[in-house]
TIDREN-538893 format. One record per residue (C-alpha): residue number from 1; residue in one letter; y, z, x. Coordinates in steps of 0.5 Angstrom, whole numbers. Layout:
N
+-----+---+-------+-------+-------+
!   k ! r !     v !     w !     u !
+-----+---+-------+-------+-------+
! NUM ! A !     Y !     Z !     X !
...
+-----+---+-------+-------+-------+
//
This chain:
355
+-----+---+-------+-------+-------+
!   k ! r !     v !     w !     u !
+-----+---+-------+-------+-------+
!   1 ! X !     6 !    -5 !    84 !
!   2 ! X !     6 !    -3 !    77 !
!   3 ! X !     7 !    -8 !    71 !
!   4 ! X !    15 !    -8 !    69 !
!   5 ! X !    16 !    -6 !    61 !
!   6 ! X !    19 !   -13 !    58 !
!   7 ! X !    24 !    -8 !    56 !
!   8 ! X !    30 !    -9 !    60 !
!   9 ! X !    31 !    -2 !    60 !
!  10 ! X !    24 !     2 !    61 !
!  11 ! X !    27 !     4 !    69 !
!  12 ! X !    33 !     6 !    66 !
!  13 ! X !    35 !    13 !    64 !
!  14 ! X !    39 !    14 !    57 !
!  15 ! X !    44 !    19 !    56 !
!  16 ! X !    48 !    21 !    50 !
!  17 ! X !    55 !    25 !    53 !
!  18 ! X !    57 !    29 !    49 !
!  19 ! X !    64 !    30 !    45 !
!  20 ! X !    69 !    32 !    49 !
!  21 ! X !    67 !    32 !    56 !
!  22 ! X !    69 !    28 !    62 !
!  23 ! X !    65 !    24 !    61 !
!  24 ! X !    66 !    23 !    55 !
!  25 ! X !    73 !    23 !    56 !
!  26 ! X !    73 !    17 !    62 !
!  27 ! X !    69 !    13 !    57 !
!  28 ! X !    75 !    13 !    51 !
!  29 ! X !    81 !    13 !    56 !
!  30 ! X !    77 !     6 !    60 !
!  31 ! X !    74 !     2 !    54 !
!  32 ! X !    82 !     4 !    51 !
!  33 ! X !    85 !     1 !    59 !
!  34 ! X !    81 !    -5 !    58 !
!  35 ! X !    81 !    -6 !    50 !
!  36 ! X !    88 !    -7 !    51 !
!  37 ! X !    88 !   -11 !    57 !
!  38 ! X !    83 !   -16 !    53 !
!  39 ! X !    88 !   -17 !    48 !
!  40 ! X !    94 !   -19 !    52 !
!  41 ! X !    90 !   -23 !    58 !
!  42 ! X !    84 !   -25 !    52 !
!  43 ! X !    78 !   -28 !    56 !
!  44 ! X !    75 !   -34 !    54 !
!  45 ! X !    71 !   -34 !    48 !
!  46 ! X !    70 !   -42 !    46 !
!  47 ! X !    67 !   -47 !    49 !
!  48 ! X !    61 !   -47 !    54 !
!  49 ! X !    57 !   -41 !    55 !
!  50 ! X !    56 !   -40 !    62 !
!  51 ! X !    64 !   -41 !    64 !
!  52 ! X !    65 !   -35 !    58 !
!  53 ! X !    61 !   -30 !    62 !
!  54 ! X !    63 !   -33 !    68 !
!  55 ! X !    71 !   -31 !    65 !
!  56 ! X !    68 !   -24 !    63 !
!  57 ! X !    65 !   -22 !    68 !
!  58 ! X !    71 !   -24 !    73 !
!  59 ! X !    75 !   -20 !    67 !
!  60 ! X !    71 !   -14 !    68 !
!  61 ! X !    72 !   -14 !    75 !
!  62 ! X !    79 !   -15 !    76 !
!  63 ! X !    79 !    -9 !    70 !
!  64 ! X !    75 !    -5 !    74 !
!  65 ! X !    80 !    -6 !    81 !
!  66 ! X !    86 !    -4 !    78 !
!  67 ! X !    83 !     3 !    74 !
!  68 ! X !    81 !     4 !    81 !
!  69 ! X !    88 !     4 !    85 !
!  70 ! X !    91 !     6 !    78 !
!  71 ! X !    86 !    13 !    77 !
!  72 ! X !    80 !    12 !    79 !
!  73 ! X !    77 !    20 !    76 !
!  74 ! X !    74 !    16 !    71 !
!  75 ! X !    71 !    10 !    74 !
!  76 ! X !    68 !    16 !    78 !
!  77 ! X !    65 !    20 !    72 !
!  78 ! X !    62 !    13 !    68 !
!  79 ! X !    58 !    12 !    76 !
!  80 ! X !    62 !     6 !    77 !
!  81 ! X !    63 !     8 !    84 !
!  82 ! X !    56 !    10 !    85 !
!  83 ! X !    52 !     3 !    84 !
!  84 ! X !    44 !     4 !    85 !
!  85 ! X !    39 !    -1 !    89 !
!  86 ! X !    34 !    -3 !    85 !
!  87 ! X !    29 !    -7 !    88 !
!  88 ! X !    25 !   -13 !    83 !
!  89 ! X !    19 !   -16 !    85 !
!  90 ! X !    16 !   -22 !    81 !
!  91 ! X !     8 !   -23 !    80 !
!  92 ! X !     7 !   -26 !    87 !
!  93 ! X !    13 !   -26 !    90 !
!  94 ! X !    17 !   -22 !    95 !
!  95 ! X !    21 !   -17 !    93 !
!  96 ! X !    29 !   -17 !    92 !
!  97 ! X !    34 !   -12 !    93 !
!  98 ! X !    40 !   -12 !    87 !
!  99 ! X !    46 !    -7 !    87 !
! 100 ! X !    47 !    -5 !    80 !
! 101 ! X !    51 !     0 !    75 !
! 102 ! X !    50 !     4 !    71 !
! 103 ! X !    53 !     2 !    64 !
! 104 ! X !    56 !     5 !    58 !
! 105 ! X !    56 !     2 !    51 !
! 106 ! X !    61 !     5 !    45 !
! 107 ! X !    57 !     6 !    38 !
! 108 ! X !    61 !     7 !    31 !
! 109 ! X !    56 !     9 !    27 !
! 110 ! X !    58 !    10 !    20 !
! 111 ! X !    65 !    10 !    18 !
! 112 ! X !    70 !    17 !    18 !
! 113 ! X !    65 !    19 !    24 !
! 114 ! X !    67 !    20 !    32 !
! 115 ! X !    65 !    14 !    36 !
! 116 ! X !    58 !    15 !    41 !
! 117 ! X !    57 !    14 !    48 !
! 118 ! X !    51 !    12 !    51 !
! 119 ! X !    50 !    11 !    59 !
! 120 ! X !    44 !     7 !    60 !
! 121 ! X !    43 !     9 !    68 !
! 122 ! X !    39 !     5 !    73 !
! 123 ! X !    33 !     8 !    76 !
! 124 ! X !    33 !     6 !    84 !
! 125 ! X !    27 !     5 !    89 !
! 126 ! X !    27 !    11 !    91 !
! 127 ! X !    26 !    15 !    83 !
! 128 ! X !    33 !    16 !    83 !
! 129 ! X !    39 !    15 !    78 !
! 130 ! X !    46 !    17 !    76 !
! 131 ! X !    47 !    23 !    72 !
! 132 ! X !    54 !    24 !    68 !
! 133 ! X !    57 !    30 !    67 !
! 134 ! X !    57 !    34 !    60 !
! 135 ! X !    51 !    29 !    57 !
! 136 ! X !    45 !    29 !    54 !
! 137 ! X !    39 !    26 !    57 !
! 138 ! X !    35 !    23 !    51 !
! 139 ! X !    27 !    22 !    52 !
! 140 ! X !    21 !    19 !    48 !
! 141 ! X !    22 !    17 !    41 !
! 142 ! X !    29 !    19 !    41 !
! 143 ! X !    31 !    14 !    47 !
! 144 ! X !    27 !     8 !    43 !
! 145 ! X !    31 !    10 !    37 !
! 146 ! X !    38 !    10 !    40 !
! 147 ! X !    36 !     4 !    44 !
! 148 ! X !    33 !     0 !    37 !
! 149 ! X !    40 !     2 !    34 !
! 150 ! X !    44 !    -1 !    40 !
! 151 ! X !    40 !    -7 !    42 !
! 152 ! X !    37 !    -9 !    35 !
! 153 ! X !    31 !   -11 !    39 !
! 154 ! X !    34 !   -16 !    44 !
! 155 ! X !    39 !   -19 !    38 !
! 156 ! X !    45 !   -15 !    39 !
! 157 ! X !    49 !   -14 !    46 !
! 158 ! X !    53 !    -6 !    44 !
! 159 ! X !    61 !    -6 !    47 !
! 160 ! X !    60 !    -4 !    53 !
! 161 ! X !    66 !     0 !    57 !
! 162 ! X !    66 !    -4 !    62 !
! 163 ! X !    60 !    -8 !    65 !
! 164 ! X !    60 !   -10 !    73 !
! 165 ! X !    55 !   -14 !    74 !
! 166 ! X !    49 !   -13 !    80 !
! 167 ! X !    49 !   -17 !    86 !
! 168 ! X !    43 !   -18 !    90 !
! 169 ! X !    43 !   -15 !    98 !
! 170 ! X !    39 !   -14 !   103 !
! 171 ! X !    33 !   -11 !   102 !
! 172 ! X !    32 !    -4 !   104 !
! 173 ! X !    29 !    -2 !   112 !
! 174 ! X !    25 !     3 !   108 !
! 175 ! X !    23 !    -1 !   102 !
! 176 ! X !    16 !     2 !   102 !
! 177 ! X !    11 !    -2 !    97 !
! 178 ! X !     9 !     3 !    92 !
! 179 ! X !     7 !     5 !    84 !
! 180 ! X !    13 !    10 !    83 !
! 181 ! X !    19 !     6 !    87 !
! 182 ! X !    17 !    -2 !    87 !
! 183 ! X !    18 !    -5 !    80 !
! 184 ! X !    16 !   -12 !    77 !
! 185 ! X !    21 !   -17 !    73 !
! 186 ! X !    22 !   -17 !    67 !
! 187 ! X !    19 !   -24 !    67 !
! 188 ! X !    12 !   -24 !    64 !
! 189 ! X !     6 !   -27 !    67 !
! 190 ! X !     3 !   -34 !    66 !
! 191 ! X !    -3 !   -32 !    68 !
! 192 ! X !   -10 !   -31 !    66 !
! 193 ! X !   -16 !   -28 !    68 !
! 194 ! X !   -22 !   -32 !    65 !
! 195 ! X !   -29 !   -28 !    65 !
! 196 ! X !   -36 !   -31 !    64 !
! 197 ! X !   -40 !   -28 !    59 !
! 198 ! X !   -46 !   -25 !    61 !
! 199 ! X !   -51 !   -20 !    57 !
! 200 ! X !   -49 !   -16 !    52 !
! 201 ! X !   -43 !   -19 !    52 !
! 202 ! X !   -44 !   -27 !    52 !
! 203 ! X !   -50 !   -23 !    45 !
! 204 ! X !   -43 !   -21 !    42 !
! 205 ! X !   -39 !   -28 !    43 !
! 206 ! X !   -46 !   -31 !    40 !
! 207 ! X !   -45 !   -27 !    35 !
! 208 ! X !   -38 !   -28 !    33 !
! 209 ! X !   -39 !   -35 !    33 !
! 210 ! X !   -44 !   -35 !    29 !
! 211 ! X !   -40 !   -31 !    24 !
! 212 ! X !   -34 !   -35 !    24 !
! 213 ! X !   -39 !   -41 !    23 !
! 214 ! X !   -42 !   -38 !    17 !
! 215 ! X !   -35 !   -36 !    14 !
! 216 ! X !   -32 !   -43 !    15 !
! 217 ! X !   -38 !   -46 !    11 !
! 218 ! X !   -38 !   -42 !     5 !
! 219 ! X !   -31 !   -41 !     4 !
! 220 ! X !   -30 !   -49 !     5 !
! 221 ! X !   -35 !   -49 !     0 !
! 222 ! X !   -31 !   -45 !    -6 !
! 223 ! X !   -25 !   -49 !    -3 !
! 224 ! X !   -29 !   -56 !    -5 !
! 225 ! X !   -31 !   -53 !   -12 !
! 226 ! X !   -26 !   -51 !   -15 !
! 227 ! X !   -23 !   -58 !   -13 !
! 228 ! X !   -27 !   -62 !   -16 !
! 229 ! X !   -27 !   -57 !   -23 !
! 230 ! X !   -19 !   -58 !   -22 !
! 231 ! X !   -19 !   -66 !   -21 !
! 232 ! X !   -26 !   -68 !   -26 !
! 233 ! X !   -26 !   -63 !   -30 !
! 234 ! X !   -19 !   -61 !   -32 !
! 235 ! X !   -16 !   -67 !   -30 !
! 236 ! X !   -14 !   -68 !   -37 !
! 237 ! X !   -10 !   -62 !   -38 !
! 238 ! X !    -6 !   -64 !   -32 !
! 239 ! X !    -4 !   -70 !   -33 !
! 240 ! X !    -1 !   -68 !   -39 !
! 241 ! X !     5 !   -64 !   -35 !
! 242 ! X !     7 !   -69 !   -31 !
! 243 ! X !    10 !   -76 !   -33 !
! 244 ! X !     7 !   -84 !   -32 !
! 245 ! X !     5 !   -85 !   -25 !
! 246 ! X !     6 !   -79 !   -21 !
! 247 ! X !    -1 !   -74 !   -19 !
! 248 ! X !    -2 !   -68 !   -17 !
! 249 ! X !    -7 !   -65 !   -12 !
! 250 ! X !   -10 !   -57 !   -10 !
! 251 ! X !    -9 !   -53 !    -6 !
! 252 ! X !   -14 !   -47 !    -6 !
! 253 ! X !   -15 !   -42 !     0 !
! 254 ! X !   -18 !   -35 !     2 !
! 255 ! X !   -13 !   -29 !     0 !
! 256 ! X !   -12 !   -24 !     6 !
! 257 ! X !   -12 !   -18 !     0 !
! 258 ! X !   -19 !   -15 !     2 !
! 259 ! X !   -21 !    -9 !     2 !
! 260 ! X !   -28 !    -7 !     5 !
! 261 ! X !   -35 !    -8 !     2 !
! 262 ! X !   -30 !   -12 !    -3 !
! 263 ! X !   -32 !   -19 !    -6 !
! 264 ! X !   -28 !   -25 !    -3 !
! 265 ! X !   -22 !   -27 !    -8 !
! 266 ! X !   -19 !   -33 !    -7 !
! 267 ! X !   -12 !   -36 !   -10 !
! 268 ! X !   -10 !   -42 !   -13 !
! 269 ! X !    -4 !   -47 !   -15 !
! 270 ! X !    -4 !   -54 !   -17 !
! 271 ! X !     1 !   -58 !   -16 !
! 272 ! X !     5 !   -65 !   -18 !
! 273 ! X !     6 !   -70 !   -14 !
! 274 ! X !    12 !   -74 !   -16 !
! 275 ! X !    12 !   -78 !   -10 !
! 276 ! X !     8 !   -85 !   -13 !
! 277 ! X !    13 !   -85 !   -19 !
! 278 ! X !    19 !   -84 !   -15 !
! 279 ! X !    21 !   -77 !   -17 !
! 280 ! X !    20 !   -74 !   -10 !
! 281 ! X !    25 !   -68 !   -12 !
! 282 ! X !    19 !   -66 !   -17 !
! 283 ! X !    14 !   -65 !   -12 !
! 284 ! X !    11 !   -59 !    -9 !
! 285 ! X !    12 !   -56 !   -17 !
! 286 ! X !     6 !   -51 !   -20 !
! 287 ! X !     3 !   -54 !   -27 !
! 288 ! X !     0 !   -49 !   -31 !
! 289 ! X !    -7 !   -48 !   -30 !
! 290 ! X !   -11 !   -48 !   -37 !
! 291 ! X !   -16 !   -44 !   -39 !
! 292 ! X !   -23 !   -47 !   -37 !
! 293 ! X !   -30 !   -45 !   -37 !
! 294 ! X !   -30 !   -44 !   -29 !
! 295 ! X !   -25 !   -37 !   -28 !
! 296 ! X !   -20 !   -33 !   -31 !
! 297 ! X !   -12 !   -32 !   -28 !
! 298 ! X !    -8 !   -27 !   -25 !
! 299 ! X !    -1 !   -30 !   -25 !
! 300 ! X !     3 !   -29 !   -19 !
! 301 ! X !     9 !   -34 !   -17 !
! 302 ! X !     7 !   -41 !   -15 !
! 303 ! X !    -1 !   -38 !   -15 !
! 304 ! X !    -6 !   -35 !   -19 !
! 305 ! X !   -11 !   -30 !   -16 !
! 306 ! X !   -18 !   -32 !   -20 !
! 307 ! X !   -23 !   -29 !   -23 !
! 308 ! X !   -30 !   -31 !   -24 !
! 309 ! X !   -31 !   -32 !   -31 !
! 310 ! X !   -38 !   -29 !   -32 !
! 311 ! X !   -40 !   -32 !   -39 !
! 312 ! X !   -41 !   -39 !   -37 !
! 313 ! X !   -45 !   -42 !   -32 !
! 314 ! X !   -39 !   -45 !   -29 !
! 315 ! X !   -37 !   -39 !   -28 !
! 316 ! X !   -43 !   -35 !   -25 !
! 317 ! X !   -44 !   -41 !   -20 !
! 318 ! X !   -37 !   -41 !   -18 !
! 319 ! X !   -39 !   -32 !   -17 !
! 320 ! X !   -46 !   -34 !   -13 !
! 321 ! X !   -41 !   -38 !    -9 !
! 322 ! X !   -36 !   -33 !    -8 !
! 323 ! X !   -41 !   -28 !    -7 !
! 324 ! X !   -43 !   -31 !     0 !
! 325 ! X !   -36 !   -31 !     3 !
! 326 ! X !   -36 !   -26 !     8 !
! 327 ! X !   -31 !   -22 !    11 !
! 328 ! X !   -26 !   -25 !    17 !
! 329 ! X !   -29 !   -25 !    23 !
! 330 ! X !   -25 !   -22 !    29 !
! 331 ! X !   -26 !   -21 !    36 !
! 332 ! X !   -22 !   -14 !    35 !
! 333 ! X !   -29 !   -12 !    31 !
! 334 ! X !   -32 !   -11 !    37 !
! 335 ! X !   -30 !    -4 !    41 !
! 336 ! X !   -33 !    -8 !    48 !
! 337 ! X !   -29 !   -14 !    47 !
! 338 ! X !   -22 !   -11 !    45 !
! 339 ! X !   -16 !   -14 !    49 !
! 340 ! X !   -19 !   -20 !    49 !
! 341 ! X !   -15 !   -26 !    46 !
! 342 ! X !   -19 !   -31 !    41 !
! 343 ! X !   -17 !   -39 !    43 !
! 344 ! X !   -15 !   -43 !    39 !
! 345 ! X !   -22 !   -48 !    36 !
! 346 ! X !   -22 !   -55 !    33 !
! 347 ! X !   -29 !   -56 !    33 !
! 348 ! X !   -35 !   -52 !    35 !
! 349 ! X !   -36 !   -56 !    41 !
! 350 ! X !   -30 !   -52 !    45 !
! 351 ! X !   -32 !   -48 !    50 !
! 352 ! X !   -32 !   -41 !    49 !
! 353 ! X !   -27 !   -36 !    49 !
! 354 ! X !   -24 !   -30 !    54 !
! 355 ! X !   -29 !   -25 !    54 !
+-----+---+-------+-------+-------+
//
């Protein structure tokens, strides 16, 4: 078996069908039967979910029975007469049989322009599909275009013309199990598999680790700096923005704006803190940040990108420190560690990660 794309509609072939050809028509002339049969009979659209799709899909179904004793040449063009079975298997699990349709969805794209018709058209076990008649089929980035413009990335559902919905069957005689026919559910696995390090390996996680140690401390380091220049050496200055009985407190941290070969630059922003006095809605408010001995600014929205002031000792201690900060660690650093996940840490005790 072959991993099924998350993509509901990695085995389905997309069609364009093209403006006023039979496929095309039969679309047009069965979204316009069932949108007026919408507006008299009116399926439920209030109350609980899972009895409106019931109620629609009901609705659908009855549309689909009257089209087909009324004229059934368009249920015939749309493939709605020629379901396909697709088989769906999940990670360890057996395979299960489903007869589907394909489905044809309505797409304005701007006004004053014609309506689009899209069909989407299962693929079977088999390699097989439904082909509409008078369309294009569309491949690569243009199925992936049309497919993002429909379903917004899974946060839109399109106006299909009339969706039937698949029915599970019995499992085919000639189901034979293979990369071309057998396709895995949608559903994504939970499983993970764990690898001991070893050799080369287990020398780059030792490295990574160590790296990572390195960046915490010295980056904690300027952290703890700048927060003592805040509070004990300017202290004053702040409290001179804010009323009787509040506080304020810094937040300081490393920015992620770097380039290669770069010094880090880390921002900063002080903060009142109303709480104590009784004025919650006053906290979280940025104070101006004097000038002072330890780094310049560069102003930005509740922030500021500092600068080390190297005409001060002040300033050329807070440089040194920064100077040391090395660039983030990350596992993708390493070509023969790539695809694997870092967990997440609370100590330096945990054990260490995939890989």
């Amino acid at each position: 078996m072959v991993a099924y794309d998350q993509s509901p509609h990695t085995h389905m072939r997309v069609f364009r069908l093209d403006p006023g050809g039979s496929s095309f028509q039969a679309a047009a002339a069965v979204f316009e039967e069932v949108r007026v049969a919408k507006s008299v009979e009116k399926p439920s659209q209030q109350g609980n979910l899972a009895d409106n799709l019931r109620t629609w899909l009901t609705f659908y179904q009855n549309q689909f029975e009257k089209l087909k004793q009324k004229d059934a040449l368009p249920l015939h063009e749309l493939g709605l007469t020629s379901p396909s079975t697709q088989v769906k298997a999940l990670r360890d699990g057996l395979p299960r049989a489903y007869q589907v349709y394909p489905v044809t969805y309505l797409s304005k794209p701007a006004a004053r322009r014609p309506p689009e018709y899209y069909m989407y058209s299962h693929v079977d076990y088999k390699g097989r599909s439904f082909e509409p008649r008078a369309a294009t089929e569309l491949k690569g980035e243009e199925k992936q275009t049309v497919t993002a413009m429909l379903f917004a990335g899974g946060f839109s559902t399109p106006q299909a013309v009339l969706q039937l919905p698949e029915q599970g069957i019995k499992t085919p005689a000639d189901l034979a199990p293979s990369q071309h026919y057998l396709f895995e559910s949608s559903r994504p696995s939970r499983k993970r598999s764990v690898f001991v390090a070893e050799g080369a390996s287990l020398e780059m996680i030792d490295d990574f680790h160590a790296r990572e140690r390195q960046f915490k401390t010295s980056s904690e380091a300027v952290s703890e700096y700048l927060n003592q220049a805040m509070t004990n050496e300017l202290g004053d200055k702040f409290r001179g923005q804010i009323a009787r009985g509040e506080g304020f407190y810094v937040k300081s941290f490393l920015s992620s704006e770097r380039e290669t070969g770069d010094p880090a630059r880390f921002r900063i922003s002080v903060m009142r803190d109303g709480k104590g006095a009784g004025n919650p809605a006053k906290t979280h408010i940025p104070l101006i940040i004097p000038p002072n001995p330890f780094f310049h600014t560069v102003n930005q929205p509740r922030e500021v990108t500092i600068l080390p002031n190297v005409q001060t000792p002040q300033g050329l201690m807070l440089r040194q420190l920064i100077a040391v900060v090395p660039t983030m660690p990350s596992l993708e650093d390493y070509s023969e560690l790539r695809g694997f996940r870092q967990q997440p840490r609370n100590d330096d005790n945990q054990d260490r990660p995939d890989g």
